[in-house]
C-alpha positions in Angstrom: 0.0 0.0 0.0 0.9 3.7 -0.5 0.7 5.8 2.4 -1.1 8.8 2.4 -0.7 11.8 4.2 -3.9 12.4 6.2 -6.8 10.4 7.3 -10.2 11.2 8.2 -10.9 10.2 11.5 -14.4 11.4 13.3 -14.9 14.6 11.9 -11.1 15.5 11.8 -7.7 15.1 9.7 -5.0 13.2 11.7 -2.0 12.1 10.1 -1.6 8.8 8.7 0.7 7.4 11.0 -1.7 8.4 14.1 -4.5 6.7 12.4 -4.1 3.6 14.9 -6.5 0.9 16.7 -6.1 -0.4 20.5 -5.6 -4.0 20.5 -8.5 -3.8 22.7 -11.0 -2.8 19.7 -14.1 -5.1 19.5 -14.1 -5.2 15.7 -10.9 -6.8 16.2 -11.7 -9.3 18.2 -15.3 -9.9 16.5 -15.3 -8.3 13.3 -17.7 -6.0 14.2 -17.8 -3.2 11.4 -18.7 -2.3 8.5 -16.8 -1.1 4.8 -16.9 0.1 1.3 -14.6 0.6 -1.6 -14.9 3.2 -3.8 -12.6 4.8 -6.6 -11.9 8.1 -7.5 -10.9 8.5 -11.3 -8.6 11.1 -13.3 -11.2 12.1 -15.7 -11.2 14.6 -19.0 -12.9 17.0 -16.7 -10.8 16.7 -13.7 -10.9 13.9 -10.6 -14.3 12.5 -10.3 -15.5 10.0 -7.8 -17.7 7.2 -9.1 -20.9 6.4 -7.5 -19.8 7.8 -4.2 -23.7 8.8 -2.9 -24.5 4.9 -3.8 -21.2 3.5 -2.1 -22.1 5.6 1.1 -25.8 5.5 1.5 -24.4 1.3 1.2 -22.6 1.6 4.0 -24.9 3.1 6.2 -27.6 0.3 4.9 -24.7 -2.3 6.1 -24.3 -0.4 9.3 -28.1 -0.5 10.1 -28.2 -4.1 9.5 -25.6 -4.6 12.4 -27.0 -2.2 14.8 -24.2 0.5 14.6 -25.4 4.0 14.5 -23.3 6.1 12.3 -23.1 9.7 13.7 -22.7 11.2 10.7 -25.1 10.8 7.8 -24.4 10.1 4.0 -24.2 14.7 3.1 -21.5 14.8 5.8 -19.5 11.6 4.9 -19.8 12.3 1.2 -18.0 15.7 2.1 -15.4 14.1 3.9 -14.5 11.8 2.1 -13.7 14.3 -0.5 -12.0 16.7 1.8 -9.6 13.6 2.4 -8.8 13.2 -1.4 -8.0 16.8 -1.4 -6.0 16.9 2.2 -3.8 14.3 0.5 -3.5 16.3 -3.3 -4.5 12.8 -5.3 -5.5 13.6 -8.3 -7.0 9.4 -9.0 -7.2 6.9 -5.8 -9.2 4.2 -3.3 -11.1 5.1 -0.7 -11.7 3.1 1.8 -14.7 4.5 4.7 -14.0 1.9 7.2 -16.6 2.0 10.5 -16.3 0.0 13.9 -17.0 -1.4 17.2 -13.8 0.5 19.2 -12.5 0.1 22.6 -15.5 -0.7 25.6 -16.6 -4.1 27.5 -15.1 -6.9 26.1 -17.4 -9.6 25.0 -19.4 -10.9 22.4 -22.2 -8.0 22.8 -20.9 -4.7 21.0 -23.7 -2.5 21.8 -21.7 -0.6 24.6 -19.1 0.2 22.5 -18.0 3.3 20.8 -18.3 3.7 16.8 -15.5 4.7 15.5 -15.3 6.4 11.4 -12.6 6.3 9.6 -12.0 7.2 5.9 -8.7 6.7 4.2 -7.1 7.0 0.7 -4.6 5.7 -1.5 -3.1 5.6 -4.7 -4.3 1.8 -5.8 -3.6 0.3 -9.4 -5.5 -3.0 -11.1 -6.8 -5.0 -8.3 -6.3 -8.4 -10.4 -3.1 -7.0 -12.2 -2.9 -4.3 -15.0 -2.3 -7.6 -17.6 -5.8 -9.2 -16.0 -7.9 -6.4 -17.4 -6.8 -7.5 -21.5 -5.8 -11.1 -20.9 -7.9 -12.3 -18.1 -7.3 -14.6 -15.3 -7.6 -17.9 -14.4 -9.6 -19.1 -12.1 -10.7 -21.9 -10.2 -14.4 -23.1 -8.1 -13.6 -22.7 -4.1 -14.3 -25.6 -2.0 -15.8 -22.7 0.3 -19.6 -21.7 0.2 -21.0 -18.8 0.8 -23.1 -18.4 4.2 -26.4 -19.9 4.5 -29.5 -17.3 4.3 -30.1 -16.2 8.3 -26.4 -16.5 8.9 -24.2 -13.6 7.9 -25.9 -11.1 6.1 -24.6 -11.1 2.6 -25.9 -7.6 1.8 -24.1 -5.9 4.2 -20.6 -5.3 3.2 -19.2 -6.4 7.1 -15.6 -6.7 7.8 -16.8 -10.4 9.4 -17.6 -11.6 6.6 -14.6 -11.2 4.3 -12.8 -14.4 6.3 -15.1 -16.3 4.3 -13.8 -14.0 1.3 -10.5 -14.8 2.6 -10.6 -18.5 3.0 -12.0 -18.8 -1.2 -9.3 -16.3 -2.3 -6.2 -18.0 -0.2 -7.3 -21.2 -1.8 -7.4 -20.0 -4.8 -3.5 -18.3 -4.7 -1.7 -21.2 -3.4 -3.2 -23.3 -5.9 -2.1 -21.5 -8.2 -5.0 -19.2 -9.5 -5.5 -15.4 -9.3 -9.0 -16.1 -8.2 -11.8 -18.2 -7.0 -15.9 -18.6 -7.1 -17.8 -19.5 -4.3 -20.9 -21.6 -4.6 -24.0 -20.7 -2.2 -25.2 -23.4 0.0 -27.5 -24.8 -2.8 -24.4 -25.5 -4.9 -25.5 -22.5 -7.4 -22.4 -20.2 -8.3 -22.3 -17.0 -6.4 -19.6 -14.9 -7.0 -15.4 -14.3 -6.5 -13.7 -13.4 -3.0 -14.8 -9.4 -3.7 -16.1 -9.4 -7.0 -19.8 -10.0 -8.7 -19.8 -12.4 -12.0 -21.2 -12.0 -15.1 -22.0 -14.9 -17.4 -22.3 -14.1 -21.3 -23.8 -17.5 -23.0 -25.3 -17.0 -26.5 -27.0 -13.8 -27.2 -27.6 -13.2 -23.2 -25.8 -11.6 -20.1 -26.2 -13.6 -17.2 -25.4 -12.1 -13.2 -26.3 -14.0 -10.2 -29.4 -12.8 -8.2 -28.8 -11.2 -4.5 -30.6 -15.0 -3.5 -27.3 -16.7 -4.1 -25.7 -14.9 -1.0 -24.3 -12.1 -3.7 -23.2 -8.9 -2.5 -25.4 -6.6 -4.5 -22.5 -4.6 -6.3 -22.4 -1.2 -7.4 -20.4 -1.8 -10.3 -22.1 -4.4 -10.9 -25.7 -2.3 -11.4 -23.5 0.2 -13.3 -22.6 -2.6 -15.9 -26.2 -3.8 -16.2 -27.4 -0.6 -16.8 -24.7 0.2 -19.5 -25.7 -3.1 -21.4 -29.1 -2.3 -21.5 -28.8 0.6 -23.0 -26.3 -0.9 -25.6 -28.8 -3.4 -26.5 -27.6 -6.4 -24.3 -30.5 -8.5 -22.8 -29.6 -9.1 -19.0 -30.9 -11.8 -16.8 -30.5 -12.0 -13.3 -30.6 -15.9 -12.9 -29.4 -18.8 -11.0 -26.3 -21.1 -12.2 -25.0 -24.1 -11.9 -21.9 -24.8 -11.4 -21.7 -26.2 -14.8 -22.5 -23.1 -16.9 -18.7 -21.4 -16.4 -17.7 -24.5 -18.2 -19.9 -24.0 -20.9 -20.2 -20.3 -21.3 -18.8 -18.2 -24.0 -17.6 -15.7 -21.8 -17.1 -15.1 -18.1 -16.3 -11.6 -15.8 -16.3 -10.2 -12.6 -17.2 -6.8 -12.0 -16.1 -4.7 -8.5 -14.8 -1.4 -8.0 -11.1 -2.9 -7.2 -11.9 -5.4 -10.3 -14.1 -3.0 -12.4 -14.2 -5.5 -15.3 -11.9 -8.7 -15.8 -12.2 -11.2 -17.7 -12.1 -14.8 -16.9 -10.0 -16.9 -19.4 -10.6 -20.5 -17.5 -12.3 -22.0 -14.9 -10.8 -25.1 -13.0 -8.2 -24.9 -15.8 -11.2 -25.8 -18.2 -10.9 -22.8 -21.2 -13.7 -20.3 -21.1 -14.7 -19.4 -24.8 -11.5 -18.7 -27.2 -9.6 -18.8 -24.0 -9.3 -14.5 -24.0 -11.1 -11.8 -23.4 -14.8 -11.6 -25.5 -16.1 -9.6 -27.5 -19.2 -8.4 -25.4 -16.7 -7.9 -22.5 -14.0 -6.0 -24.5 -17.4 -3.7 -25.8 -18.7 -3.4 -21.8 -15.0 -2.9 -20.9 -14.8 0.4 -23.5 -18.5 1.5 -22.6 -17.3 1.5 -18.7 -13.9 3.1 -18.9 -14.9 5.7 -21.3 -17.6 6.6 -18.6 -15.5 6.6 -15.8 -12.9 8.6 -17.5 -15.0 11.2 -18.6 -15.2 10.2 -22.1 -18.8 10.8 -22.4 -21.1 12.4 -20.9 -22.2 12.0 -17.2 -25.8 11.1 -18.1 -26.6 8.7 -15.0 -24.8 11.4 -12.6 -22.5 9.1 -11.4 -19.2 11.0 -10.6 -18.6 13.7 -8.3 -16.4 16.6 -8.8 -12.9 16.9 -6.0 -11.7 19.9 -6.9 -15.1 21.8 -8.0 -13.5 24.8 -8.7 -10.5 23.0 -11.7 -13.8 21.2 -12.8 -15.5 23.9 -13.5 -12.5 25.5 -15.6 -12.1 22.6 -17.2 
């Protein structure tokens, strides 16, 4: 990681190096908190953040699900999270609002304990690699599922359950893939260690439905959205396990992903074995969004520096 120079902590800017947690946190010990990812981009009309109203109104939804009262609401966070980008003169970056269960009563009840906000940002390239984005990865299917319903809430994006994130994706890397899919409980794919997956398979787009213990992704909505409007028919739908076998193409979508392609499953070859057509056509339609290549239609980015912006 590259460090920044200040972080957003509570209302204030402390330097990154102060920007420390007592052993004695509860999130540590329990996982109690909540996340998002979100990029900023380098755009034609200066640095943009994409989606960052969806990615924070998010984690407050995550938040509520696990009883922790954010004192700040999504006007105020939005605000901060772009005084932080300034603060730190980063003209294209991560951010990463982070919110927890801080130092009180040990034990497995967290409702006595503080909240503590954070919000911190870094320069971050391809999550998958900068070759994944043209060649693809390989991939393989985790022996790990995805919680059962009534167990860990997929739809909140909670620190907790990224160990089950962890477990697919360390799997995955000693065995010698960049990445792995997780089945749900029914034995229906559900998606990578942090990204959603996309399915093309003849003249269809295929994404698994928030039922398969799917984190409902932003990017993910943002590449729907752009296919329908290019003409793509797009079915939220359950899999088997079989279909990444048999599909013509396969991607994930995720804001540290965005789009990458998957050239093999299980080393079994996934269409020509490169990246498709369809997803070379979303992958243009995407990045010449997010870099200010056309025209913000959706309202989807949001100025940093308002004032180069409006020069610009």
């Amino acid at each position: 990681m590259v460090k920044a120079k200040e972080v957003w902590y509570n209302g204030r800017l402390k330097p990154w190096h102060e920007a420390t947690v007592h052993v004695t946190a509860h999130a540590l010990h329990y996982g109690t908190g909540v996340f998002e990812g979100i990029r900023c981009y380098k755009t034609k009309r200066g640095s943009e953040v994409f989606r960052l109203s969806e990615h924070l109104n998010r984690l407050l939804n995550s938040a509520k699900i696990h009883r922790i009262d954010i004192p700040f609401s999504a006007s105020e966070l939005e605000d901060a999270a772009l005084e932080t980008i300034r603060a730190n003169d980063l003209e294209h970056c991560y951010i990463r609002p982070v919110v927890f269960r801080g130092v009180g009563p040990m034990g497995v009840n967290p409702l006595a304990n503080p909240v503590e906000c954070y919000i911190l940002v870094w320069e971050w390239g391809k999550y998958l690699g900068d070759e994944a984005i043209e060649q693809g990865v390989d991939v393989c299917v985790s022996s790990w599922n995805r919680a059962a319903p009534n167990t860990f809430p997929s739809m909140a994006k909670a620190t907790g359950n990224y160990l089950n994130s962890a477990l697919v994706k360390m799997e995955a890397v000693v065995n010698g893939f960049a990445e792995g899919i997780a089945l749900d409980t029914q034995g229906f794919v559900s998606e990578g260690s942090g990204e959603n997956l996309f399915i093309v398979t003849g003249e269809e787009i295929w994404t698994t439905p928030v039922s398969s213990a799917i984190l409902p992704g932003i990017t993910r909505h943002s590449v729907v959205t752009l296919a329908r409007e290019m003409g793509y028919s797009v079915l939220e739908h359950s899999m088997p396990r079989e279909m990444l076998y048999l599909a013509d193409e396969l991607f994930f979508t995720g804001t540290a992903a965005e789009i990458t392609p998957i050239r093999s499953v299980d080393r079994i070859t996934v269409g020509e074995g490169r990246r498709g057509p369809v997803t070379e056509a979303l992958q243009k339609r995407f990045f010449d969004y997010v870099e200010g290549q056309e025209e913000d239609r959706f309202g989807w980015l949001t100025p940093v520096y308002k004032e180069k912006a409006v020069s610009q």
